[in-house]
SEDREN-45729 format. One record per atom (N, C-alpha, C, CB): residue in one letter; x, y, z. Coordinates in pm, whole numbers, plus 50000, padded with zeros to 5 digits. Each point is the difference from the previous one (the first is absolute). Glycine has a CB too. Example, Ala and Ser with C-alpha at 12.3 -4.5 7.8 and 13.67 -1.06 7.14 Angstrom:
A513194943150780A499115011950000A500905012050000A498114988350125S501545022249803S500825011950006S499235010950073S501184993749785
//
This chain:
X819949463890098X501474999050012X500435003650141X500285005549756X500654989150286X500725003750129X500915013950009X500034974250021X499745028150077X500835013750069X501264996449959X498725006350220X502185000249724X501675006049943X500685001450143X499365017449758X501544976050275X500945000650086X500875009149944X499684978950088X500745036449965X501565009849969X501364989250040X498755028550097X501554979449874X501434994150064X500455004650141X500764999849765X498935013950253X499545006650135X499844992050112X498925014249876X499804980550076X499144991950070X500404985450035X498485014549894X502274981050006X500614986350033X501335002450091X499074989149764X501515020450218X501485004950082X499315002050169X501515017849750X497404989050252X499185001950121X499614986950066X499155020949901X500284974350021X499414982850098X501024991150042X498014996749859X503235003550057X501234994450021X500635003750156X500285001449724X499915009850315X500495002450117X501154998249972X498424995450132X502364998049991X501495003349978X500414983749981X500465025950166X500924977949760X500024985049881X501304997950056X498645003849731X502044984650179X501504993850021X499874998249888X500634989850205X500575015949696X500184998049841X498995001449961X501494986949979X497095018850044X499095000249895X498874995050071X501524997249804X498404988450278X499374990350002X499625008750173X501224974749789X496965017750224X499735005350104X500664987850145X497655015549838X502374994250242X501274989850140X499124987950027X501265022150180X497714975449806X499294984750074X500634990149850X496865010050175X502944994049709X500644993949868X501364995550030X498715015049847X501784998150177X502224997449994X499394988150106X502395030449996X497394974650147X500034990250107X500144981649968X498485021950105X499654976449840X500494986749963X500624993849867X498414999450154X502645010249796X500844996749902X501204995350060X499025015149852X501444996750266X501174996550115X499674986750066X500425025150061X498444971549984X500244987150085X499714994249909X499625001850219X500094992049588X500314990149992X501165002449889X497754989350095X503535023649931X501154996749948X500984993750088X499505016849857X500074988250304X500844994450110X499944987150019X499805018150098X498044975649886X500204985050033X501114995149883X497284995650109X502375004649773X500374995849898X501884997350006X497495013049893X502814997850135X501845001850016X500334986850105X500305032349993X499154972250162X500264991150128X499634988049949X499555015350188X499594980149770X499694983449936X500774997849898X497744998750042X503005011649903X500704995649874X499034990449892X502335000850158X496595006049835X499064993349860X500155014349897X497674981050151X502655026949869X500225009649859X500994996949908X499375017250121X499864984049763X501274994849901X500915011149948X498534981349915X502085010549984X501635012050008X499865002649853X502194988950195X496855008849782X499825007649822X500175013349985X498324985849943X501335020649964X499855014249961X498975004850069X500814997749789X497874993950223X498445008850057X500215000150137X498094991649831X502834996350246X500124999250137X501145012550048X499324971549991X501805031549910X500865009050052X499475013749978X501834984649968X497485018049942X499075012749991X499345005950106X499694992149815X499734995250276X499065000350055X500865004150160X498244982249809X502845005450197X500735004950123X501025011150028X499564979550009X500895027649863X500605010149961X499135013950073X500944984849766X497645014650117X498895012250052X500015000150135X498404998049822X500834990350301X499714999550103X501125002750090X498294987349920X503535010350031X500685004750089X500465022450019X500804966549945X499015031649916X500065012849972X498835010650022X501504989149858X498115006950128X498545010350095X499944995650088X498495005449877X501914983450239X500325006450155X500795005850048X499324988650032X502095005649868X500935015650066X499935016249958X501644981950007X498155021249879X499585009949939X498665007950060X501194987249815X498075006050268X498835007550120X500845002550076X497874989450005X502855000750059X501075003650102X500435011750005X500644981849987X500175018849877X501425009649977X499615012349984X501324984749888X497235016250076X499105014949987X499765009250063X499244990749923X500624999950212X499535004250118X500905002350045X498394991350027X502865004950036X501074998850134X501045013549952X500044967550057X499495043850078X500495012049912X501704999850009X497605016250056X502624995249872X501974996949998X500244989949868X500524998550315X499024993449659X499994985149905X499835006349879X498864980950148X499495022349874X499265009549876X500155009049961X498924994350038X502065011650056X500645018649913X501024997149965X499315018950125X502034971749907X501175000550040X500504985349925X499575016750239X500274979249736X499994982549937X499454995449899X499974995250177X499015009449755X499284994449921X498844995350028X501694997649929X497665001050152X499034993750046X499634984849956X499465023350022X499254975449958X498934984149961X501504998049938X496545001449922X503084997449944X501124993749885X501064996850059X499435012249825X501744996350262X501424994550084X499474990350019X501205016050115X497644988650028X499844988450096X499984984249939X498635018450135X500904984749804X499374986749861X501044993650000X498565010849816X502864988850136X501244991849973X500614999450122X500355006149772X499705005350319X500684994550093X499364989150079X501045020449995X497554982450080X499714992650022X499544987949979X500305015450045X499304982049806X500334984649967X501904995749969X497075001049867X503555004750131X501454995050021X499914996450101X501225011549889X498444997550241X499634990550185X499704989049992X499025015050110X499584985549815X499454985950021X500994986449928X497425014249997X503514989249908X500924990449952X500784998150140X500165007349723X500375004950253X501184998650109X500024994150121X500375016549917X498404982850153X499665002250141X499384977449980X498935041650057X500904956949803X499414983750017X498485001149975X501794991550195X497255016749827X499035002949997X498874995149912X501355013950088X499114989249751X499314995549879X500654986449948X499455025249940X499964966250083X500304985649972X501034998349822X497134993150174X503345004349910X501044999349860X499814994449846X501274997350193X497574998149826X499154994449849X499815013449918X498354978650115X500855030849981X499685010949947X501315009049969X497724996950117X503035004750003X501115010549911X500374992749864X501265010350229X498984974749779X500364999349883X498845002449859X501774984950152X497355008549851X498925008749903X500245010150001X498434990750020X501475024550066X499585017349999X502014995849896X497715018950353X503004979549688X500924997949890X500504994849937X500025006650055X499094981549868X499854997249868X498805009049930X500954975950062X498245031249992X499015008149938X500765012649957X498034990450139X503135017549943X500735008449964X500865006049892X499484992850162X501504987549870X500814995349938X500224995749900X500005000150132X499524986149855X499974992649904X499045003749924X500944984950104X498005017549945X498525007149864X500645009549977X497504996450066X503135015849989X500145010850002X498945013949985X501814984649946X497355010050188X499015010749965X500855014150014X497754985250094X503335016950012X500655012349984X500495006049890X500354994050173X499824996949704X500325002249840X498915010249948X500974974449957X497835019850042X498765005549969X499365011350060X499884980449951X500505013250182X499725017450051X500695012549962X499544989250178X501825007649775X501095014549954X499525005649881X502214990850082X497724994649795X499985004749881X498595008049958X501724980749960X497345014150129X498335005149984X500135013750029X498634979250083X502545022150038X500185017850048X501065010449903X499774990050275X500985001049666X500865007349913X499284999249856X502264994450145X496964999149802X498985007749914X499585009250015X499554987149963X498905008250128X499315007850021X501055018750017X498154973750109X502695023750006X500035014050016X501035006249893X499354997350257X501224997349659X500575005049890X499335004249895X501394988550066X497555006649915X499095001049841X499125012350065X499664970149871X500305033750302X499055010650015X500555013650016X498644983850093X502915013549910X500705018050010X499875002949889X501785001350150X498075015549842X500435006449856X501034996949972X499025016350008X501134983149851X500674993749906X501475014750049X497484983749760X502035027650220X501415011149949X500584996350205X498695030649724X500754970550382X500144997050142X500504989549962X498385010050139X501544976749788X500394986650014X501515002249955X497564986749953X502595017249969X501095003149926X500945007050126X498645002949737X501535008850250X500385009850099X500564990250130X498045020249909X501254971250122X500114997050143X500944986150016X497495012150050X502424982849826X501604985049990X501205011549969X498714971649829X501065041050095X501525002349959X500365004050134X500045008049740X498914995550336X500755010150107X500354989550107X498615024549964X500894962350043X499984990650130X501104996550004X498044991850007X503085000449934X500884991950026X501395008950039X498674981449845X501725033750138X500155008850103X499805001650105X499955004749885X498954993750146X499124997550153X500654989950064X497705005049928X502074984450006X500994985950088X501085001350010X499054985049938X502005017949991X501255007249993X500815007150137X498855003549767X499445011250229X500365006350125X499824993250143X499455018349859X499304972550133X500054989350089X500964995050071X498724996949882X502534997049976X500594991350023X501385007250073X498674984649807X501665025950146X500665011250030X499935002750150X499565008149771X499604996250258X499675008150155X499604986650092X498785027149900X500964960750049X499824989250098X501414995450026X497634992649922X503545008549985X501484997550025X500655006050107X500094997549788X499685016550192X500485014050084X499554998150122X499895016649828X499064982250203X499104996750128X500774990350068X497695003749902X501804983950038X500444985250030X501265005250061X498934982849800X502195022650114X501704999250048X500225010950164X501014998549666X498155011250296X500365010550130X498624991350099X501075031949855X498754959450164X499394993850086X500754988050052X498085009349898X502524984850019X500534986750028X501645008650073X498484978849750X501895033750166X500885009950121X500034996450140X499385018249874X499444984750163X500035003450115X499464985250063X499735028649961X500134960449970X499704988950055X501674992250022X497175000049875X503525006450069X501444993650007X500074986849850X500105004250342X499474999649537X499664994049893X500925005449873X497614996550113X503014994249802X500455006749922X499885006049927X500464992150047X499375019949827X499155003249890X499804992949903X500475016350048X500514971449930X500254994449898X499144989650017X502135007949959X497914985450210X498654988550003X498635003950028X501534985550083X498215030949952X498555002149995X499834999449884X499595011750168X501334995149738X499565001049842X499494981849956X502255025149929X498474968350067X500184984549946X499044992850106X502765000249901X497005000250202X499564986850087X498695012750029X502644979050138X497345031649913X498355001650008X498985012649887X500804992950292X499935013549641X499475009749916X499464992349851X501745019350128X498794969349806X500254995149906X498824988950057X502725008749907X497194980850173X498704991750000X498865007550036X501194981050056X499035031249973X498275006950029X499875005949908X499685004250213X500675000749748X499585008449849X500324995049846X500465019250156X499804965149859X500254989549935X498684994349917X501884996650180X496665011649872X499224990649908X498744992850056X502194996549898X499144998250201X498724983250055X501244990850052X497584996849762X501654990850223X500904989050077X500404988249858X498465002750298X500864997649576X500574994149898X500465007149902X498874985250053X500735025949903X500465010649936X501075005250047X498125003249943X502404999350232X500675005950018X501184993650096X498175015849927X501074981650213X501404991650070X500124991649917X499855000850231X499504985949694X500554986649969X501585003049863X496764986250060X502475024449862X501205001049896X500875009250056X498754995649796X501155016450323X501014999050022X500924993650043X499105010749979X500244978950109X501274993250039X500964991449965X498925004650102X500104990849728X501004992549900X501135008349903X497914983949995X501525027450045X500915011449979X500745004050079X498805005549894X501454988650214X500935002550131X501174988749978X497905008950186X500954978349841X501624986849979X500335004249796X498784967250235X500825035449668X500774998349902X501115008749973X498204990749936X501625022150204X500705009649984X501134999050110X498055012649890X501474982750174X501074998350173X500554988149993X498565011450177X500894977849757X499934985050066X500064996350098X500594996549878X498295011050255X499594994550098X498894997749956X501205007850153X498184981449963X498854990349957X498445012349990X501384972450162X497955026249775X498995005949983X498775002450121X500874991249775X499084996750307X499414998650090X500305006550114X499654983749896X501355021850129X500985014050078X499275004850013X501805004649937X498075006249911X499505011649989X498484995150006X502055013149868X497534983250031X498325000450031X499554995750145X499634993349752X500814998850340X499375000250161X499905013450058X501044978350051X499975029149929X499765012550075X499205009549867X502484997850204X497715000649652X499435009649961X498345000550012X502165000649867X497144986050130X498924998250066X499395003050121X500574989049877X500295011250164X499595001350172X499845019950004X502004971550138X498935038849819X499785011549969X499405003149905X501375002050093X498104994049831X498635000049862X499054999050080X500754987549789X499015001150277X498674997950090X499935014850123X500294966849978X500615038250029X499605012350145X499835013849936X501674988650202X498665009649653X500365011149881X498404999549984X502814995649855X497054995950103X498394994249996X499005005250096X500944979549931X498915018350177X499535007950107X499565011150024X500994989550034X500495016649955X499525015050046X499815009749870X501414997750236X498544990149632X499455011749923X499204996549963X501325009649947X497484980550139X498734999950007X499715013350078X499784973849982X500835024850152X499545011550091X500355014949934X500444983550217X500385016849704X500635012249905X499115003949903X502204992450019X496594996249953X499235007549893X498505004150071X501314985549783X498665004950318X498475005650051X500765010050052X498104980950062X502555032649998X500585009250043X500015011049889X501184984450158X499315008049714X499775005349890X498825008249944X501334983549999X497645006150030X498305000149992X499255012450075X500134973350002X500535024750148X499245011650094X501015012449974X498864983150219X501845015549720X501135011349937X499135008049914X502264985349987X497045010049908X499205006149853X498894999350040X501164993249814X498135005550297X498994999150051X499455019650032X500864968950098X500465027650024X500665012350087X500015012749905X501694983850146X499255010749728X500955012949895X499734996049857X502285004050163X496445000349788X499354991949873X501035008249880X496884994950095X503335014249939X500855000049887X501224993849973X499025016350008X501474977750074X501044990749975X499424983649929X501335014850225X497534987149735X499694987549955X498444999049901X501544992250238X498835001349646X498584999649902X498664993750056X501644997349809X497574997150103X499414991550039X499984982050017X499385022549935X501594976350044X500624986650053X499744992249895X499695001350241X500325001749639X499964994549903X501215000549830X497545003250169X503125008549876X501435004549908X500705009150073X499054998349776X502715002250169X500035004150104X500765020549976X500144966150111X499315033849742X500275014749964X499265010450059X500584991649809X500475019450212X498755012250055X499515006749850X501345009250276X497744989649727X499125009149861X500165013050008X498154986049984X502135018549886X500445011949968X499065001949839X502784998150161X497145019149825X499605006149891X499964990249868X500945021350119X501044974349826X500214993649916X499634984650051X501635019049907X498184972550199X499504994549955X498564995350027X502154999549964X496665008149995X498815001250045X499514978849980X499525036149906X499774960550175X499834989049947X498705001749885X501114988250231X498474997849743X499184998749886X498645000050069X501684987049839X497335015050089X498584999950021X500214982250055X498655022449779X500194977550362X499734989350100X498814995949901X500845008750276X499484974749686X498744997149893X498934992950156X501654991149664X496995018750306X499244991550114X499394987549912X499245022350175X500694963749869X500174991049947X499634992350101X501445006649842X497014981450186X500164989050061X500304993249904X498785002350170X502224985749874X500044990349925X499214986750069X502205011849897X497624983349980X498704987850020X500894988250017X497885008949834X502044977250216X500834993850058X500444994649903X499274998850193X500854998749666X500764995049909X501215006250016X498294994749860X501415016450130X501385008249963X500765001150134X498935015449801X500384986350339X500634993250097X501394989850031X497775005349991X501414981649901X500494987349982X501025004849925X498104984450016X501875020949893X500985002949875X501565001450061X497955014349852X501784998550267X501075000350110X500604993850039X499295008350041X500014980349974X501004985650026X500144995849897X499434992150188X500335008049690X500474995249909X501565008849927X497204990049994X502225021550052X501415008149929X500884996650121X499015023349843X501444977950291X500854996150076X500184990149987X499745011750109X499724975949839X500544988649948X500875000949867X498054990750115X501775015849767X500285002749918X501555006150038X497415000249908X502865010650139X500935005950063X501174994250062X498305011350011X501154980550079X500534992050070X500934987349949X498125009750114X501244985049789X500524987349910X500985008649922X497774982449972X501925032149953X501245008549934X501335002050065X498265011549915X501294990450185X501265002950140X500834987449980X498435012850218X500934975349844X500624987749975X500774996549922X498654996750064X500215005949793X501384999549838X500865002850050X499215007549804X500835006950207X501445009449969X501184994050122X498435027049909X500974971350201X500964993550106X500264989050003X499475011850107X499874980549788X500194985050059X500874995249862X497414994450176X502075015449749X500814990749841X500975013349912X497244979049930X501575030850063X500265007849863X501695009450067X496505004549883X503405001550247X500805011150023X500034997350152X499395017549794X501314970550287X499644996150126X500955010950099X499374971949920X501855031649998X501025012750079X500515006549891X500904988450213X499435028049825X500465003849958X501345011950068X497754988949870X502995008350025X501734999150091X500134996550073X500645011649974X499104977050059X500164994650109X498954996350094X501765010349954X497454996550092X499105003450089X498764992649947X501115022450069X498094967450007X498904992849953X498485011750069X501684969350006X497785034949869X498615003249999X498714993450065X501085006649821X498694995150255X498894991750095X498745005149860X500925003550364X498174983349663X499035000349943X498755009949979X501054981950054X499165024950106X499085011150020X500165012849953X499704989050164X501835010849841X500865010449938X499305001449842X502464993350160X497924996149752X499425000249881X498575004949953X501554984150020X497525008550057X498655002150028X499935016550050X499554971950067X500955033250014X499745010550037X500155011549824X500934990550319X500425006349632X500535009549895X499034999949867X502544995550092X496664989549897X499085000449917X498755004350025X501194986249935X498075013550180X498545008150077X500245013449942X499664987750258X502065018149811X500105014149969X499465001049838X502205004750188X499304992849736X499325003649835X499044999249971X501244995249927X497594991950100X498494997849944X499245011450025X499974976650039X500015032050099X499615007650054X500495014449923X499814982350204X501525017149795X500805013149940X499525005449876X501934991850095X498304996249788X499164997449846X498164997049981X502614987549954X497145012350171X498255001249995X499454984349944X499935030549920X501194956850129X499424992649890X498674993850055X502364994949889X497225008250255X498764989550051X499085011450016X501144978050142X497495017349773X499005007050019X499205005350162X500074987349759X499525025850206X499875003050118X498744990950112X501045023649866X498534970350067X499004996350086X500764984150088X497655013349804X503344982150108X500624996750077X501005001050071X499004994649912X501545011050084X500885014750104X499184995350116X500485026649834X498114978750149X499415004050157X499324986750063X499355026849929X500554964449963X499554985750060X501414992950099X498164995249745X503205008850189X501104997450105X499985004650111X501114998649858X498445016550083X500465006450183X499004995150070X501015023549972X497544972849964X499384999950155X499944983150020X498215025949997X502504963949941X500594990650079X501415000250053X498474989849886X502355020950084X500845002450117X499405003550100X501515004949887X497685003250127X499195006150091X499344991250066X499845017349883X499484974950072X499734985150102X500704988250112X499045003949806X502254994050045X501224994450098X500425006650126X500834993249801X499485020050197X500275011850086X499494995750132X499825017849816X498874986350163X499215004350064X499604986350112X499375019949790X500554964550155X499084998150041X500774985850020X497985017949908X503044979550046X500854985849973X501595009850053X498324981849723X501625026150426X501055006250010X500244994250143X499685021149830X499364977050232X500224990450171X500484987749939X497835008050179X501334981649741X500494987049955X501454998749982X497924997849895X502635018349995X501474997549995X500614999850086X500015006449858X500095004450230X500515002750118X500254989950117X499035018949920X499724973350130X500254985750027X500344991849954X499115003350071X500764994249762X501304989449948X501285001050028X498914998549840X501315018850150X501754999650002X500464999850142X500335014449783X498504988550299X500654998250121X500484979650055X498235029150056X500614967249877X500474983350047X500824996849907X498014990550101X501915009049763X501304997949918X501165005949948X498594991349974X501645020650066X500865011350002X501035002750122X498105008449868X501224989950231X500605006350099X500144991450133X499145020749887X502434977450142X500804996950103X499965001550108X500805001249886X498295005050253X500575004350056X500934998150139X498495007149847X501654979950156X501124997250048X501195005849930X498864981550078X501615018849768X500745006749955X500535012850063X499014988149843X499535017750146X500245014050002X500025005950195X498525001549694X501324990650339X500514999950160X501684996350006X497364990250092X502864999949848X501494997350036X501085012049940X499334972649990X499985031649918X500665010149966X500095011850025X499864988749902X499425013250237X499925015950022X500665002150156X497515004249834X503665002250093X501575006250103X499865015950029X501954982549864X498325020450237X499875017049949X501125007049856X499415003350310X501474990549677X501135004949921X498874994949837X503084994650206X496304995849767X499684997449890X498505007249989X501654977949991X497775023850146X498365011150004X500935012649929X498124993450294X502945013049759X500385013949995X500275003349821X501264998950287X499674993749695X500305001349894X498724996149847X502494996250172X497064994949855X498524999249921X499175010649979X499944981350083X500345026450042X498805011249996X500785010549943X498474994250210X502205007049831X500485011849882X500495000449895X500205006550127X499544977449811X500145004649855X498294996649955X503134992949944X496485002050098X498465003249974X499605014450041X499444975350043X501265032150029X499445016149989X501125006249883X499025004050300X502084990049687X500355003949860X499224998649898X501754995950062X497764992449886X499605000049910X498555004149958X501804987150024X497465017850068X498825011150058X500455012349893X499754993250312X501615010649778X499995013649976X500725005649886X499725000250221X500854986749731X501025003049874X499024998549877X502414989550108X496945000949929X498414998849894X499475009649983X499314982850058X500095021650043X499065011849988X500665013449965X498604988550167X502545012749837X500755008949963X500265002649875X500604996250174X499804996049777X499934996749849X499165000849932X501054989650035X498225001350019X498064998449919X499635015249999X498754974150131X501335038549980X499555007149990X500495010549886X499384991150218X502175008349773X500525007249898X499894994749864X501365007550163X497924981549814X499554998649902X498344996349963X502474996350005X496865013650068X498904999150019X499454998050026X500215001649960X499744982950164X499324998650055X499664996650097X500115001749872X498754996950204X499875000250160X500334991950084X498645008949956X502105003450149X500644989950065X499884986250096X500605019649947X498214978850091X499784991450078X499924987749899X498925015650190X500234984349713X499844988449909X501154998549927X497725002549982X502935006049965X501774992149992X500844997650104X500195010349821X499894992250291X500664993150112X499114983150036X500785029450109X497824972149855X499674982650044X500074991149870X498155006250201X502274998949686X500014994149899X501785001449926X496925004949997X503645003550028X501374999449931X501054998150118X499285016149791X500074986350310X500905000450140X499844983350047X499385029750094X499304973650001X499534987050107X499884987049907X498425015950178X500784986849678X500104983849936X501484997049926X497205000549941X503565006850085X501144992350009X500794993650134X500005014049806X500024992250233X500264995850209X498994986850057X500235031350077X498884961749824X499314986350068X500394988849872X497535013150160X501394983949965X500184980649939X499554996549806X498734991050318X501285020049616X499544994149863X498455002250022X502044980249948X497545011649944X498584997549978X498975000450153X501014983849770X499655004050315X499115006350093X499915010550102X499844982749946X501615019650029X500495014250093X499255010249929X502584994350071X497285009649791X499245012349918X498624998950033X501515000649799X497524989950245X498694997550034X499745004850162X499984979449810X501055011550284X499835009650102X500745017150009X499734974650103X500965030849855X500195012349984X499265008149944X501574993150015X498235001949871X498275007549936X499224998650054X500034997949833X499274995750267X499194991350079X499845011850161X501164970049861X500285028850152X499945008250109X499835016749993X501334980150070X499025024149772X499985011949985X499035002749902X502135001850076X496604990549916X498745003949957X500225000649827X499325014550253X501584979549695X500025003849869X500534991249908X500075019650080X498794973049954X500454984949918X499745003649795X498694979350283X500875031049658X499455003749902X501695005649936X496895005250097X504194994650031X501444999949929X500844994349958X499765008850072X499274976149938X501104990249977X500784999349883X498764989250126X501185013049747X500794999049905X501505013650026X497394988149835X502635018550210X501055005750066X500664993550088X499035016149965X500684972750127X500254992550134X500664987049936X497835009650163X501434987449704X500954992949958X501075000149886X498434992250106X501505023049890X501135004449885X501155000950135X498475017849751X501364988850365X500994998850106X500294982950038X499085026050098X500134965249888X500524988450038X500424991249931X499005004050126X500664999849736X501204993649855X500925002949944X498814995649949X500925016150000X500865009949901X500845005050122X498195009049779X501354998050298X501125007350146X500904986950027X498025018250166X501084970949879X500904985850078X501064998849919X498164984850089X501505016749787X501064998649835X501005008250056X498324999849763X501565010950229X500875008950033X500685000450094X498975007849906X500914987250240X500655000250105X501074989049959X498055009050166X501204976349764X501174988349966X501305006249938X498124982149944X501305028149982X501315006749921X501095006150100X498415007149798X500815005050291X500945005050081X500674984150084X498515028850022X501004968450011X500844990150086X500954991149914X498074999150171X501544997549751X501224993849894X501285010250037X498214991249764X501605019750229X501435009349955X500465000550153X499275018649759X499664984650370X500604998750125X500394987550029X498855016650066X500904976149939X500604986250001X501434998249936X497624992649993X502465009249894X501394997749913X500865011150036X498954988949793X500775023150277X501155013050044X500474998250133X498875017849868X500014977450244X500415000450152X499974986450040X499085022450057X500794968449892X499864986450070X501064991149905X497175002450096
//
C-alpha cells in the first residue's frame, strides 16, 4: 500500500494558493478566462457566469486583501469585488453580453434568491431555540431605535446644512432606512403621488440617488463596525446571534454531528420547502396585512423561526442546513459579491449623486442608525455591534443586495435572517411611518 498523505502535508506542498488553488493553476485559469471574455467565445449560461463571476471575484478580493487602509477600513476582497466589477460596467470594460448574462444569472435565475434563503435556514434552524426566541421579541425595537436616532441625526445635520426637518425627515431619512429600492423607495413614492398628487417620479429620482450614498457608507459603517468587535469583544458575540448569554439563558448542549451529504442536500431541500411557504402566504393566502404587504422572506423567515422554536426538524438535519449555509457563506460569497456589483450597482448613479450637502446628511443618519440600534439592541440584550449591522445598517442599504454587502463587509454573513427582517418587516414599517408623514406635512 502507499504512504497516507496528512493533511499537514498536503497544506505544506501546496505553498501559497489563490482561493485554494495552487498560483501556476489560478494562472492558467486567468488567461483562459481573459482569452475567452476578449474573444467573446464564453457563453452566458449558468456554468459560463459561474465561471466569470469566480475569476472576477478572486482578483479583486486578492487585491482588496492586500491594499492596506482598504482591508482594515472598507471591507476588504469582498467590497473590492462589487465595486470593482461595477468599474468594469461603468468604465465599458466587460463586454456587454456578459453584464447582461452575470444579470440574468442574478436576476432572472435568481441565484441571489437562493443564496438568502439557503442562509436564512441554515442559520435559523442552528440558534438555540430559548436565544432564538429572545432575540425576534427583542429585535424590532432595535429597528425602531434605529429608526429613531437616524431621524434625530439626519434633522440636526441637515440643520446645519441649511435643510428643512421636515424634508430631511421625508426626502432623506425615510429612503435610507426604507428597506431597499423596491421594498422601499419604489412604494414610497407611490405613496408620495397618492398622497401629494405630485408625480411619483419626483420623489423616487432623488430618493434613489440618497439610498444609493446611504448605501455606501454603511458598507464602510459596518467594516468599522467589524474592527470595532475585533478591538472591544465584548461588545459583540460570535457572529452568529445576536443575544448576550446569560445564566437564564444557558444555551443547549452543541450536538457534535457530521452530517453525511444527504442530509446536506436535505438543506436545500428544506430552504426550498420554506421558501415556496413564504410565497403561499405572500402571494395568495395573507399577501398584506393592514395594509402593509408582507414580503415573502418576511413569511419564510417567521416560519424557519417556529419550526426551529417547536423542534419540528430533526436534529441531524438542523446541522446538514447549517453546514450548507456554511458552504454558501463561505465559498459562493466573491461570486455574489461580483454579481451584485455588475447587476446591482450603478456607479455612475452613485457619482452623480454625491454633493457635499447629500454626503453630510447620509452620514449621519447612518451613524444614527449605528447608534440608536446598538443602543437599543443593547438594552435589550444584545450586542451591540451585531445589532447596529443588522437592525441599524441593514436597514440604511439597498435591500437584498445591500444586506449581502453589509454582512459581507462586516464579516457576518451567518446574520442574515435578521438583515432581512430589517429589510422587510422594518421596510414595512418605515411605508407606514411615511404614509402618516406624508398626509400631515405635505
Amino acid at each position: 500500500m502507499g504512504e497516507k498523505i496528512t493533511t499537514n502535508q498536503l497544506k505544506s506542498n501546496n505553498g501559497f494558493t489563490i482561493f485554494g488553488m495552487p498560483v501556476y493553476l489560478f494562472v492558467i485559469f486567468a488567461v483562459i478566462m481573459v482569452a475567452s471574455i476578449f474573444t467573446e467565445t464564453l457563453g452566458t449560461g449558468m456554468a459560463s457566469s459561474f465561471a466569470l463571476l469566480y475569476f472576477l471575484g478572486i482578483i479583486f478580493n486578492e487585491v482588496g486583501e492586500r491594499v492596506p487602509l482598504w482591508n482594515t477600513y472598507i471591507g476588504g476582497g469582498p467590497i473590492l469585488a462589487f465595486i470593482g466589477t461595477a468599474y468594469l460596467v461603468y468604465a465599458g470594460i466587460l463586454p456587454a453580453k456578459y453584464v447582461e448574462s452575470a444579470t440574468v444569472f442574478m436576476d432572472d435565475v435568481d441565484f441571489l434568491t437562493l443564496f438568502v434563503v439557503v442562509l436564512i435556514t441554515g442559520s435559523v434552524l442552528s440558534v438555540d431555540r430559548k436565544l432564538l426566541v429572545r432575540s425576534f421579541l427583542g429585535y424590532i425595537p432595535a429597528i425602531l431605535g434605529g429608526v429613531l436616532f437616524a431621524m434625530i441625526f439626519g434633522i440636526v445635520a441637515g440643520l446645519f446644512m441649511g435643510i428643512a426637518p421636515v424634508e430631511v425627515a421625508i426626502k432623506y431619512v425615510l429612503p435610507i432606512m426604507g428597506g431597499g429600492n423596491g421594498a422601499g423607495a419604489v412604494p414610497l413614492s407611490e405613496i408620495w403621488e397618492a398622497t401629494t398628487g405630485q408625480p411619483k417620479g419626483e420623489y423616487y429620482s432623488f430618493a434613489i440617488s440618497i439610498l444609493t450614498i446611504g448605501n455606501i457608507f454603511a458598507i464602510i459603517a459596518a467594516a468599522l463596525l467589524n474592527k470595532l468587535g475585533k478591538a472591544k469583544p465584548a461588545l459583540t458575540g460570535d457572529k452568529t446571534n445576536l443575544m448576550r448569554k446569560s445564566a437564564e439563558l444557558d444555551a443547549e448542549d452543541k450536538v457534535d454531528y457530521k452530517p453525511n451529504l444527504r442530509e446536506i442536500a436535505n438543506g436545500l431541500v428544506l430552504a426550498g420547502m420554506f421558501y415556496a411557504l413564504g410565497s403561499l402566504f405572500s402571494g395568495y393566502i395573507l399577501p398584506s396585512i393592514g395594509g402593509v404587504v408582507i414580503h415573502k422572506f418576511a413569511y419564510m423567515i417567521i416560519f424557519v423561526v417556529l419550526a426551529n422554536a417547536f423542534n419540528l426538524i430533526p436534529e441531524n438535519l438542523k446541522v446538514g442546513a447549517k453546514k450548507l449555509q456554511t458552504f454558501f457563506t463561505k465559498q459562493f460569497l466573491l461570486v455574489m459579491m461580483a454579481g451584485v456589483g455588475i447587476a446591482f450597482t450603478d456607479l455612475g448613479e452613485i457619482i452623480a449623486a454625491i454633493t457635499l450637502q447629500n454626503v453630510v446628511v447620509a452620514v449621519f443618519i447612518i451613524i444614527g442608525a449605528v447608534v440608536g440600534s446598538g443602543l437599543v439592541g443593547h438594552l435589550v440584550g444584545f450586542f451591540f455591534v451585531d445589532s447596529s449591522v443588522t437592525a441599524g445598517l441593514c436597514m440604511a442599504n439597498r435591500g437584498g443586495s445591500g444586506d449581502i454587502q453589509v454582512l459581507g463587509a462586516a464579516d457576518r454573513m451567518e446574520l442574515m435572517p435578521y438583515a432581512q427582517i430589517s429589510s422587510r418587516l422594518g421596510g414595512g414599517l418605515v411605508l407606514v411611518i411615511g404614509s402618516v408623514l406624508f398626509g400631515l406635512f405635505m
